[in-house]
GURO-635604 format. One line per 10 residues: number of its first residue (from 0); their letters; for each residue x negated, z, y negated of C-alpha. Coordinates in nm, 3 decimals, decimal comma, always signed. Layout:
residues N
NUM	A	X Z Y | ...
***
This chain:
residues 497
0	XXXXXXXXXX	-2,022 +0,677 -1,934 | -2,060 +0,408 -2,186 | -1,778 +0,215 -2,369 | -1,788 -0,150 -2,203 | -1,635 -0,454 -2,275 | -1,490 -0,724 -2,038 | -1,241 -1,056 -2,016 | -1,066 -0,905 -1,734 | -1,096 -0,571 -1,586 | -0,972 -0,543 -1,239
10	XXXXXXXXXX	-0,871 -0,212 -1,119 | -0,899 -0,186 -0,722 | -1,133 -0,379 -0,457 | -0,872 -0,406 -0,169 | -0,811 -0,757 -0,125 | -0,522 -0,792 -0,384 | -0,811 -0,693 -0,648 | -1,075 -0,900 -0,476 | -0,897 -1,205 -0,506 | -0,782 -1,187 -0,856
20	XXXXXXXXXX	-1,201 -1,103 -0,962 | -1,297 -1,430 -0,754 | -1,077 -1,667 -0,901 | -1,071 -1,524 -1,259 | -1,471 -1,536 -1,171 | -1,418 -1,913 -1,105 | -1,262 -1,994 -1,416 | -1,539 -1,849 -1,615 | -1,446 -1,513 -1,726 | -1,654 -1,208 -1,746
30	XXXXXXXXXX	-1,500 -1,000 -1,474 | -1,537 -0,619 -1,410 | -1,390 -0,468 -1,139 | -1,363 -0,071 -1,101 | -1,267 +0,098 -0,750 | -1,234 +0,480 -0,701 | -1,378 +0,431 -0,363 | -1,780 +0,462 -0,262 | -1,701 +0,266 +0,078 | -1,510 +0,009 +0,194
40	XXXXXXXXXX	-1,265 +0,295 +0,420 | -1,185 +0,419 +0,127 | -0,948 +0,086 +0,005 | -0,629 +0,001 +0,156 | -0,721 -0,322 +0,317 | -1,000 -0,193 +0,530 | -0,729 +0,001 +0,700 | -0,502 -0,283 +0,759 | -0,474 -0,374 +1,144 | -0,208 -0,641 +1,227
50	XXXXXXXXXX	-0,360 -0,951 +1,048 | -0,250 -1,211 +0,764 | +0,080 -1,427 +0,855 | +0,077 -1,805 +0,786 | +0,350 -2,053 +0,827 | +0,208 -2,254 +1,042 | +0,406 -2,597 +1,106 | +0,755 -2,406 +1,022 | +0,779 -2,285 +0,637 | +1,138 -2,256 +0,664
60	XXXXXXXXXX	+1,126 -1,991 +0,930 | +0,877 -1,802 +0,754 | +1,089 -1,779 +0,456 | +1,403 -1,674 +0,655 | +1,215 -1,391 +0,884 | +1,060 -1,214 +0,571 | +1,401 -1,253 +0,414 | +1,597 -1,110 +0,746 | +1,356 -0,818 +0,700 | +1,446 -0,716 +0,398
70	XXXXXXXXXX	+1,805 -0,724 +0,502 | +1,819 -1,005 +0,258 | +1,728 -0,830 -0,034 | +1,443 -1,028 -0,091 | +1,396 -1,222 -0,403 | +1,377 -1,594 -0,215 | +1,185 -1,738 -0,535 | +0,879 -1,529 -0,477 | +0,921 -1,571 -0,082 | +0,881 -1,972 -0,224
80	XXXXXXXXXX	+0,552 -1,834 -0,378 | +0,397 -1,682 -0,120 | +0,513 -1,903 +0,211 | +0,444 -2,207 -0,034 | +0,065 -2,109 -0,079 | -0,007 -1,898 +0,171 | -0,198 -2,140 +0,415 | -0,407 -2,275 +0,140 | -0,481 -1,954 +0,005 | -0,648 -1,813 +0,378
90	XXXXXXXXXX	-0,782 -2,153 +0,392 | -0,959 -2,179 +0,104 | -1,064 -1,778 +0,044 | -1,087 -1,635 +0,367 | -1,159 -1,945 +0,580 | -1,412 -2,110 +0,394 | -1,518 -1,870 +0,106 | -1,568 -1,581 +0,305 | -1,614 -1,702 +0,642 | -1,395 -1,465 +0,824
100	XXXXXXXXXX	-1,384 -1,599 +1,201 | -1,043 -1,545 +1,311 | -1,009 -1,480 +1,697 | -0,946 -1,817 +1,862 | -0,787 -1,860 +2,245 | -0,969 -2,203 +2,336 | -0,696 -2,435 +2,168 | -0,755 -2,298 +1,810 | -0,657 -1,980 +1,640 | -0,522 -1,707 +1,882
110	XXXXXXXXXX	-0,150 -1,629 +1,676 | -0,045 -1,291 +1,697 | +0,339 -1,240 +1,808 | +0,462 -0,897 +1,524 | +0,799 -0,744 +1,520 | +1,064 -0,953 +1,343 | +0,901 -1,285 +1,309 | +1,053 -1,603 +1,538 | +0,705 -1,698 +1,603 | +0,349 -1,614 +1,659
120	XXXXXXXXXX	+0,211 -1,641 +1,311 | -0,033 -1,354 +1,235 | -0,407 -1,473 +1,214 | -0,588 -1,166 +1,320 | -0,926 -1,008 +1,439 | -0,913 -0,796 +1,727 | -0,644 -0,507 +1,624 | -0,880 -0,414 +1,290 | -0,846 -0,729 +1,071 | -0,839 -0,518 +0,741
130	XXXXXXXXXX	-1,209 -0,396 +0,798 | -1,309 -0,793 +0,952 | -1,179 -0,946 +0,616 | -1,242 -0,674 +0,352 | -1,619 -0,548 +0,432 | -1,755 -0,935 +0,397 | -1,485 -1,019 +0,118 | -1,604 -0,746 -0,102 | -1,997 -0,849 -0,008 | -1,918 -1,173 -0,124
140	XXXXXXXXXX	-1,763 -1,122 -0,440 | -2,081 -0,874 -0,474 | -2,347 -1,085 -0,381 | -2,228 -1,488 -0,445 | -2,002 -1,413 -0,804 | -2,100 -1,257 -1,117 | -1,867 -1,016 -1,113 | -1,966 -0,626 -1,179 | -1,856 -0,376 -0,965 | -1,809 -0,011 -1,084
150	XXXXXXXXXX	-1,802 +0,188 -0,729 | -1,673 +0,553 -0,768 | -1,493 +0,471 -1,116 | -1,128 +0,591 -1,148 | -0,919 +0,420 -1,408 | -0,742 +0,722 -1,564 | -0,501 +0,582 -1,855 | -0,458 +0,291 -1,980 | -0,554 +0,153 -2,350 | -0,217 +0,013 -2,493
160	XXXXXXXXXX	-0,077 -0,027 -2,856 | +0,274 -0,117 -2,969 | +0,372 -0,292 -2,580 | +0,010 -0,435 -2,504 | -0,294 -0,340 -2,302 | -0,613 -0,380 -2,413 | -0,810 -0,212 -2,065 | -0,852 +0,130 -1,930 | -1,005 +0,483 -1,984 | -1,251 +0,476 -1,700
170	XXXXXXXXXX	-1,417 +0,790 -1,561 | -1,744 +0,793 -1,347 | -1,966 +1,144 -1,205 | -1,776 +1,350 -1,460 | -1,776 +1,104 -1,785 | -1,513 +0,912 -1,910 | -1,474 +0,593 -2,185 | -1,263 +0,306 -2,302 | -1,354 -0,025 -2,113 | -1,197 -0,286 -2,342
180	XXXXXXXXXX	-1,032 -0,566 -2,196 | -0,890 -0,947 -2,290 | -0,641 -0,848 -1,941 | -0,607 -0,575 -1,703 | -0,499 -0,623 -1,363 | -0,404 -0,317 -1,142 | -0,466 -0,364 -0,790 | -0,449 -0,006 -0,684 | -0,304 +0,021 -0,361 | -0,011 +0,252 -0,193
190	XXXXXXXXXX	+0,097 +0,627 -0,233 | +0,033 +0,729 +0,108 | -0,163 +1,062 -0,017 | +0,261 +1,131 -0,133 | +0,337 +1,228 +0,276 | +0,173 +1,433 +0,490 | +0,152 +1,170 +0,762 | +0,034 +0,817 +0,641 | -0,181 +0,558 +0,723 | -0,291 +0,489 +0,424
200	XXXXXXXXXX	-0,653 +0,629 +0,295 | -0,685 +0,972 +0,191 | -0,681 +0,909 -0,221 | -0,419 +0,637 -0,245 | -0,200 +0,839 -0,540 | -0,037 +0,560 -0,650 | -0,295 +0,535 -0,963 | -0,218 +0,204 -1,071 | +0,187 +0,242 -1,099 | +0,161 +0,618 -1,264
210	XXXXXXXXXX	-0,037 +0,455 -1,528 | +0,160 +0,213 -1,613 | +0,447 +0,365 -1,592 | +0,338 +0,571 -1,831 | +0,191 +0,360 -2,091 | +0,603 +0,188 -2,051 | +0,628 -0,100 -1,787 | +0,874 -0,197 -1,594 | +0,942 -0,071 -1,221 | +1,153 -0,173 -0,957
220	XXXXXXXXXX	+1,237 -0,066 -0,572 | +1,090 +0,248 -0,571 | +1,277 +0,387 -0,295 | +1,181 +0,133 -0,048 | +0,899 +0,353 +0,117 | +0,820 +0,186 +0,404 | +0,720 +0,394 +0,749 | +0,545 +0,270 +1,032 | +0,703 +0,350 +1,302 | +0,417 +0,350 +1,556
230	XXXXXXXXXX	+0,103 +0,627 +1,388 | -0,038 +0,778 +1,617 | -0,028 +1,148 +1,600 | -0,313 +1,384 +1,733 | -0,466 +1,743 +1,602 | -0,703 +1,489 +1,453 | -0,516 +1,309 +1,198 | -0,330 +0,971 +1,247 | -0,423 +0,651 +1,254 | -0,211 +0,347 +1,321
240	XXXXXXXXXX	-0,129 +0,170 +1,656 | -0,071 -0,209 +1,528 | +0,240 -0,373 +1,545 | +0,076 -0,621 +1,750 | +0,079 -0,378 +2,046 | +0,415 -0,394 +2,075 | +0,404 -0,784 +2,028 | +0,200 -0,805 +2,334 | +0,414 -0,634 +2,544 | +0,352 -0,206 +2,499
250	XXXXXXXXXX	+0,712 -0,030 +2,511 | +0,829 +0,302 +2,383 | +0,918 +0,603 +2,609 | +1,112 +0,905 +2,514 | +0,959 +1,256 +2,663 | +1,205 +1,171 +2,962 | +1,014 +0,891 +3,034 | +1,300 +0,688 +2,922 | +1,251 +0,297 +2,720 | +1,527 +0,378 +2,451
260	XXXXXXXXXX	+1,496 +0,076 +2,182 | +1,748 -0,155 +2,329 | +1,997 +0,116 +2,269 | +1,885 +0,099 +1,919 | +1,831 -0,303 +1,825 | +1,865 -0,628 +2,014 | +1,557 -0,677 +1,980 | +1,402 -0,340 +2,098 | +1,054 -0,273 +2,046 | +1,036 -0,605 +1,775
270	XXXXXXXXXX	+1,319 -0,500 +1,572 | +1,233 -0,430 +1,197 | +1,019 -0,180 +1,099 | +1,292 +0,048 +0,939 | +1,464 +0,043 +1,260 | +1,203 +0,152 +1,521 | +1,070 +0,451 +1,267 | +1,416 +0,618 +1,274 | +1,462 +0,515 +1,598 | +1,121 +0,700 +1,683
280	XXXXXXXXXX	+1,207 +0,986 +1,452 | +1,536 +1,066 +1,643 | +1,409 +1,069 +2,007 | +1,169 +1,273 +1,893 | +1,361 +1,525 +1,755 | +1,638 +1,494 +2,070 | +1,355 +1,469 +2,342 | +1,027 +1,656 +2,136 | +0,787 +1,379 +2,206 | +0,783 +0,958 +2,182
290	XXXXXXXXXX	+0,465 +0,740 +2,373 | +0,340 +0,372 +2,310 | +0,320 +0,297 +2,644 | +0,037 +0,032 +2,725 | -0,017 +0,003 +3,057 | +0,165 -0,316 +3,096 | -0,081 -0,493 +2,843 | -0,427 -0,575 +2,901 | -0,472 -0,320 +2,618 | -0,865 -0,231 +2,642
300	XXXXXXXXXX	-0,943 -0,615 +2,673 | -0,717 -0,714 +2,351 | -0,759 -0,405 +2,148 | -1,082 -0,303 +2,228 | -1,148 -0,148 +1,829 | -0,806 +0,074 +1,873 | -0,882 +0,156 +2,239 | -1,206 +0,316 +2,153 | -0,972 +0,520 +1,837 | -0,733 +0,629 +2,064
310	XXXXXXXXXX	-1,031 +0,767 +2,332 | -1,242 +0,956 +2,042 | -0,911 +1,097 +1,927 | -0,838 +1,223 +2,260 | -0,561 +0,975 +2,377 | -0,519 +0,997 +2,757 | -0,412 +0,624 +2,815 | -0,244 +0,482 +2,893 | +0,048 +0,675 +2,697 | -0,002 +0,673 +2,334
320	XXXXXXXXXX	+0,165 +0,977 +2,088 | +0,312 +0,833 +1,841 | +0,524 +0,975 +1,524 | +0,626 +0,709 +1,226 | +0,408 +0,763 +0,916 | +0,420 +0,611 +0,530 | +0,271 +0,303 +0,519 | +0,388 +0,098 +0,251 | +0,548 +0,101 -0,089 | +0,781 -0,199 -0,115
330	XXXXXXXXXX	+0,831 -0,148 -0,511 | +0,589 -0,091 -0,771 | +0,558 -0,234 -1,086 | +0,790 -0,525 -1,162 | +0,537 -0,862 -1,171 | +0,650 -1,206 -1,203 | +0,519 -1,488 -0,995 | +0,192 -1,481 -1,224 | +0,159 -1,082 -1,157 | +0,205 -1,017 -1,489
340	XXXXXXXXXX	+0,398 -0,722 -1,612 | +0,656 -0,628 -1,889 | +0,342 -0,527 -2,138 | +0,149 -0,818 -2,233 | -0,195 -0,863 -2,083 | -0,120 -0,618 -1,798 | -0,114 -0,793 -1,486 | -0,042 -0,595 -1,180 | -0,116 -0,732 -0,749 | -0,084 -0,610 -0,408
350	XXXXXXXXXX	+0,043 -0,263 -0,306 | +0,105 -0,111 -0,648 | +0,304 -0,420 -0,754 | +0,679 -0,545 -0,688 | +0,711 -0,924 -0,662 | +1,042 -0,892 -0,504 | +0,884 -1,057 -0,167 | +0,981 -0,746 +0,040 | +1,306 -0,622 -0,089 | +1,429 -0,306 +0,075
360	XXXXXXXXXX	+1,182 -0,344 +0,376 | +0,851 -0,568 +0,424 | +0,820 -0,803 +0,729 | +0,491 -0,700 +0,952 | +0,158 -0,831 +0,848 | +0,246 -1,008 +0,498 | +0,089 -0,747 +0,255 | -0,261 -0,868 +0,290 | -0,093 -1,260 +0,214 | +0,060 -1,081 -0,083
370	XXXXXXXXXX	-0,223 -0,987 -0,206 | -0,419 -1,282 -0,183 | -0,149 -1,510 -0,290 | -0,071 -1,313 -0,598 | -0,457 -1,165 -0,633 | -0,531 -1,566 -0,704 | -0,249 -1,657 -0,928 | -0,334 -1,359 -1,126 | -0,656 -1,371 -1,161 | -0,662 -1,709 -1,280
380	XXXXXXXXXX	-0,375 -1,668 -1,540 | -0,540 -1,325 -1,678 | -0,825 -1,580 -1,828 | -0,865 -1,604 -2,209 | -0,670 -1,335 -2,364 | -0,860 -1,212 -2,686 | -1,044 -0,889 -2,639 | -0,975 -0,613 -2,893 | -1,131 -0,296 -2,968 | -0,841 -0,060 -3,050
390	XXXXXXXXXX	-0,830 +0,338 -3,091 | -0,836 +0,473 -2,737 | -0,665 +0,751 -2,562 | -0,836 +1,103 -2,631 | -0,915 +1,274 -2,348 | -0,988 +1,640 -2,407 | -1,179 +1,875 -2,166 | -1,221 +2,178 -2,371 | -1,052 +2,438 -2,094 | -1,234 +2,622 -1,820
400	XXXXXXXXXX	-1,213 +2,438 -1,546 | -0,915 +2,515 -1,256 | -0,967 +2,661 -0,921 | -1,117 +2,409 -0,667 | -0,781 +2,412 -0,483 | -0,572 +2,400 -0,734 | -0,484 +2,043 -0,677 | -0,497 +2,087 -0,260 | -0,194 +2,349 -0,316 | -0,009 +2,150 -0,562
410	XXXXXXXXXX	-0,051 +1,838 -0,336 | +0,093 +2,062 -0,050 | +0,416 +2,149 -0,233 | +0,431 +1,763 -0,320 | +0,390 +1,646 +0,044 | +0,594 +1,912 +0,181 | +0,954 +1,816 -0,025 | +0,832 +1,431 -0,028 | +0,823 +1,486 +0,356 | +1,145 +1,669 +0,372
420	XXXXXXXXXX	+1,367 +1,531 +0,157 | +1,240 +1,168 +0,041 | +1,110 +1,053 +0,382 | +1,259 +0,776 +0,656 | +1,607 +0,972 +0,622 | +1,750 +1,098 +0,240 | +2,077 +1,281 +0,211 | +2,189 +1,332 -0,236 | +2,188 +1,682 -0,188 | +1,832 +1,668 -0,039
430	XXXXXXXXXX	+1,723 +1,388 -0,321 | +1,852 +1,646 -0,606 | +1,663 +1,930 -0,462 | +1,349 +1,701 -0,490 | +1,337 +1,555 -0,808 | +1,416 +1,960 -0,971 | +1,066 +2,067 -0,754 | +0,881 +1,707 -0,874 | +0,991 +1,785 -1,235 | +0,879 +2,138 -1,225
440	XXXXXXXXXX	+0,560 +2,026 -1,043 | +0,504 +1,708 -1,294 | +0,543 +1,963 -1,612 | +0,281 +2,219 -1,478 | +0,020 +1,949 -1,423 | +0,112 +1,751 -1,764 | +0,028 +2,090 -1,916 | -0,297 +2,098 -1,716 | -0,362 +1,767 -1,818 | -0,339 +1,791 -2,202
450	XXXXXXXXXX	-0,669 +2,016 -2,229 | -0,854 +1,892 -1,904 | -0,968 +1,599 -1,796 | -1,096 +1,518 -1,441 | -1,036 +1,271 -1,159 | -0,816 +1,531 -0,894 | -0,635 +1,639 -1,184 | -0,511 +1,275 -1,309 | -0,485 +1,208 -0,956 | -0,227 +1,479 -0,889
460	XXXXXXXXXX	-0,054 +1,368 -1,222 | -0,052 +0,995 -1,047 | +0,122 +1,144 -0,737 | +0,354 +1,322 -0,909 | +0,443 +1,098 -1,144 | +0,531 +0,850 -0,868 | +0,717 +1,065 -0,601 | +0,947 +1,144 -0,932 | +0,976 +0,763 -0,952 | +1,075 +0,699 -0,608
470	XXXXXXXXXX	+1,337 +1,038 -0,591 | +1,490 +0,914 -0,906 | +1,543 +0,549 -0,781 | +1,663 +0,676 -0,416 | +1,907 +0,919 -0,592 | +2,043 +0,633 -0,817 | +2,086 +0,376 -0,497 | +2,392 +0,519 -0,295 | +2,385 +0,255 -0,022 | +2,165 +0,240 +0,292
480	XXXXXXXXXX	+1,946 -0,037 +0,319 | +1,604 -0,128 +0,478 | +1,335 +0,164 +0,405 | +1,631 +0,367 +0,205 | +1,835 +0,533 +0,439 | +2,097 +0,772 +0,355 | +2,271 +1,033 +0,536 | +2,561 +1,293 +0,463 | +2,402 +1,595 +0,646 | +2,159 +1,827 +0,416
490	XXXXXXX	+1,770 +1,758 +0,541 | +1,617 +2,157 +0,514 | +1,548 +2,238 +0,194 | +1,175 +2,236 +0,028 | +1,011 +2,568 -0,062 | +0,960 +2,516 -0,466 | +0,660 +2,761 -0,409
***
């Protein structure tokens, strides 16, 4: 791989990264955008189901539901930011860039009713709006801008001297160089490969926040690890059942057959997200199994996309298995309302950032709005910062290579003790445990990592890196709130081996 040079390099093709390469694009800069994945399943947004919230005719609401569901942790500046410009920003990208043809009911656009929110709000398509907005988003930007796009390319360190960043080490097919950069904006995505159950795509390691945690910016929130309380769970694999399910009506049973959420929330089945997954988690563990029962909804007729999941998977509808799974990271690296980090020209947008919008728990269907919101602000402040060509990071790659599943074990022990002791419920015992088997983990793969260089390797160093970050923060936070929940009795202890 060649060394390249570039005003902005965007790392990530979700729509977070997507929007920040369109609008830097549109104010004239050279853009280059890098993704790890070869197809568009492979990014977070394609997997997105719920839709994108908008305010509608009642700002002030918005504002005050996503603040209510982050049990008003949320900074209310940067809810400002993103309820102030999120119409105009679906308006003016998705709307009438892109195209995207939001379903409609005869009267205008068909608004979704999700857990938590006062109103129906969510623009959608069908039950799969991630895949309706990302596949023609990412066609545009390929086809209609002048941005490059590097498919299969893995940003593996960044380029930084004395508390700036001047691009990335990218690696493609085995070969690896500096791409210098004027700004870098991570758009990386989630850590869902941390947990053994998430709905997240198979190689979101939290890339973008190991990095630059590494290279010394700031993070925030880390133990706000947000689980979806409604995955559903087969011999399979799991996918997600949409909030919006629930918002049309479907109910959760308890292997008695019993509706238990009004015994857990006033507002049972639309009660925040933290809520319902250890709500979910418990009667499964008192009764052995939870259902998303549908059969009250005209659920093949609204959902058609998930209806035909939950048939190849095996479902026998019209009772849905269900288990909560990771799903979001409400923390990442600390961003202002620009997206830009603590070291100068870094910019960071979407999953892998913290804007302070979700606090300790993130209100259904606004992390595609995030993204676009701050993927545009960023993108258009990353433009004209001086490109230098400093000494880059040496990679070396002088030792045999390891075992093919060396990283597949290593990534078991990880997933087992994140799983186990840094999942919906923590106890301090259980969080000390955990950071002495991430530590031990984290040194064996640095070691690894000094004399070998390849993409699973860095990747496991990314994971690790980050489910040290989030153990640490949840150990240091002693009160319960949203996604971080803490409890006195010891959650079984992790095998080190």
């Amino acid at each position: 791989m060649d060394t390249q040079t570039t005003d902005v390099l965007v790392v990530g093709a979700g729509i977070a990264g997507l929007a920040a390469a369109l609008e830097a694009d549109r104010q004239g800069a050279d853009v280059t955008v890098a993704t790890k994945a070869k197809r568009p399943e492979e990014a977070s947004t394609w997997w997105a189901q719920g839709g994108i919230a908008v305010t509608r005719d009642d700002p002030e609401q918005f504002k005050q539901d996503v603040l209510a569901a982050s049990d008003d942790t949320a900074d209310e500046e940067a809810i400002d930011v993103l309820v102030e410009h999120a119409d105009d920003a679906v308006r003016d990208v998705l709307v009438d860039t892109v195209g995207i043809e939001f379903d409609t009911n005869g009267d205008g656009y068909d608004y979704g009713q999700e857990a938590a929110h006062e109103e129906p709000r969510i623009l959608h398509v069908d039950a799969a709006t991630g895949r309706h907005v990302h596949v023609p988003f990412l066609n545009y930007v390929a086809d209609e801008t002048d941005v490059r796009i590097l498919e299969d390319t893995a940003a593996l360190e960044l380029v930084r001297h004395e508390g700036q960043v001047y691009g990335a080490m990218l690696e493609s097919d085995g070969e690896w160089a500096p791409t210098f950069a004027g700004s870098t904006i991570l758009a990386t995505g989630g850590i869902g490969a941390l947990y053994p159950r998430s709905t997240n795509p198979a190689d979101a390691t939290g890339d973008g926040i190991a990095m630059a945690a590494l290279a010394g910016a700031d993070v925030e929130d880390m133990e706000f690890v947000q689980f979806h309380p409604t995955a559903c769970h087969t011999e399979d694999g799991t996918f997600l059942i949409s909030e919006a399910v629930r918002g049309e009506g479907a109910v959760l049973q308890n292997a008695d057959g019993e509706r238990f959420m009004s015994d857990y929330h006033e507002d049972a089945e639309l009660a925040p997200r933290d809520v319902v997954a250890r709500a979910v988690k418990a009667e499964r563990e008192e009764t052995g199994e939870v259902v998303l029962d549908v059969s009250d909804i005209d659920f093949e007729g609204e959902f058609p996309d998930l209806a035909e999941k939950c048939r190849d998977n095996g479902v026998d509808l019209p009772h849905i298995p269900i288990a909560p799974a990771e799903h979001f990271l409400c923390g990442g690296i600390a961003v202002d309302d620009r997206g830009r980090a603590s070291l100068d020209s870094l910019y960071a947008v979407g999953e892998c950032a913290r804007t302070g919008v979700h606090g300790a728990n993130r209100l259904a269907s606004t992390s595609l709005l995030e993204g676009l919101v701050w993927g545009l602000r960023a993108g258009e402040d990353a433009v004209g910062n001086e490109i230098r060509h400093i000494e880059a990071p040496e990679l070396l790659d002088r030792d045999p290579a390891l075992p093919d599943n060396f990283a597949r074990e290593k990534f078991h022990r990880l997933r087992r003790v994140m799983d186990e002791q840094v999942g919906i419920e923590r106890s301090p015992d259980g969080l000390g445990r955990a950071q002495a088997v991430l530590r031990r983990l984290k040194g064996e793969v640095d070691a690894y990592a000094r004399t070998r260089t390849s993409r699973s390797l860095y990747e496991l160093r990314s994971a690790a890196v980050v489910s040290l970050l989030i153990a640490r923060a949840a150990s240091e936070n002693d009160q319960s709130v949203g996604c971080h929940y803490l409890v006195e009795e010891e959650t079984p202890a992790a095998d080190a081996d």
